[in-house]
C-alpha positions in Angstrom: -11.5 -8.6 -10.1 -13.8 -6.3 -7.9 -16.2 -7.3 -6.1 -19.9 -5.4 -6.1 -22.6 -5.3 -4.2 -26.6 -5.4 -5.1 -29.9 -5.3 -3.5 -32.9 -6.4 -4.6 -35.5 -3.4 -4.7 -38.5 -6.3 -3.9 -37.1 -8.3 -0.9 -34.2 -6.1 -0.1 -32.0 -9.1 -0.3 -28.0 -7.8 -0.5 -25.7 -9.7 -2.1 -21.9 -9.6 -3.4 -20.9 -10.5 -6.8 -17.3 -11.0 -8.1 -17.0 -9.8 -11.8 -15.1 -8.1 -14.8 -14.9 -5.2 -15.4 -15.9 -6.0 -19.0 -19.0 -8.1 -17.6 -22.4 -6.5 -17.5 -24.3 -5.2 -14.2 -26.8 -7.7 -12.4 -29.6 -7.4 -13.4 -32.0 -10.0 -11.4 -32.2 -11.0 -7.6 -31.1 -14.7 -7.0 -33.4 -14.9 -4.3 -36.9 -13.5 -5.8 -36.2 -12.9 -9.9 -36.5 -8.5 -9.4 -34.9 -6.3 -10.4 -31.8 -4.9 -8.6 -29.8 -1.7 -7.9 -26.3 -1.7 -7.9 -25.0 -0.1 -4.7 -22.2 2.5 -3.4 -20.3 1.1 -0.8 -16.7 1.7 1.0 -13.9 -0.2 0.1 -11.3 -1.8 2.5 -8.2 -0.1 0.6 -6.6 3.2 2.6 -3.6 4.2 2.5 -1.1 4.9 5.8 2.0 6.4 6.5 4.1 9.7 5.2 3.6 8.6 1.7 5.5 8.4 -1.1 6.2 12.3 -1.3 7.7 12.5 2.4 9.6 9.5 2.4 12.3 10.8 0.0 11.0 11.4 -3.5 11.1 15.3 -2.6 14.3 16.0 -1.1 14.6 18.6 1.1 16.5 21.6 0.4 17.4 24.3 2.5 18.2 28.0 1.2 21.7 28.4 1.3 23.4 30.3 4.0 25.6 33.1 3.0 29.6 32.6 3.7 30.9 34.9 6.0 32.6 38.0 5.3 36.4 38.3 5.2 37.1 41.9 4.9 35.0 43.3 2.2 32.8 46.4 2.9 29.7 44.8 3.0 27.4 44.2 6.4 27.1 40.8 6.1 29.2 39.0 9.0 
């Protein structure tokens, strides 16, 4: 479940609240009984590393070298 964060637009009191996605917004400070905003804040989760796309799921390919020439009348040696 994630976890949101409120203040209280009377006594600026902030406080966390654990709750469904499903359940409705907060709507009351517990602190004074106002009303309260819900607010934007940044969450703990980053990622680190190549990542999934350099650790192997793209494999590397290289262009493919041309053989060498055994007597044909090309320029390629």
């Amino acid at each position: 479940m994630p976890m949101y964060e409120y203040r209280c637009t009377c006594c600026n009191n902030q406080f966390e609240l654990r709750q469904k996605f499903s359940d409705p917004p907060a709507s009351k400070c517990p602190q004074c009984g106002a009303t309260v905003e819900k607010m934007i804040s940044s969450t703990a989760f980053s990622l680190k590393g190549d990542g999934w796309f350099n650790s192997g799921y793209c494999p590397k390919t290289e262009a493919p070298k041309p053989a060498a020439c055994s007597g044909c009348a090309c320029s390629g040696e």
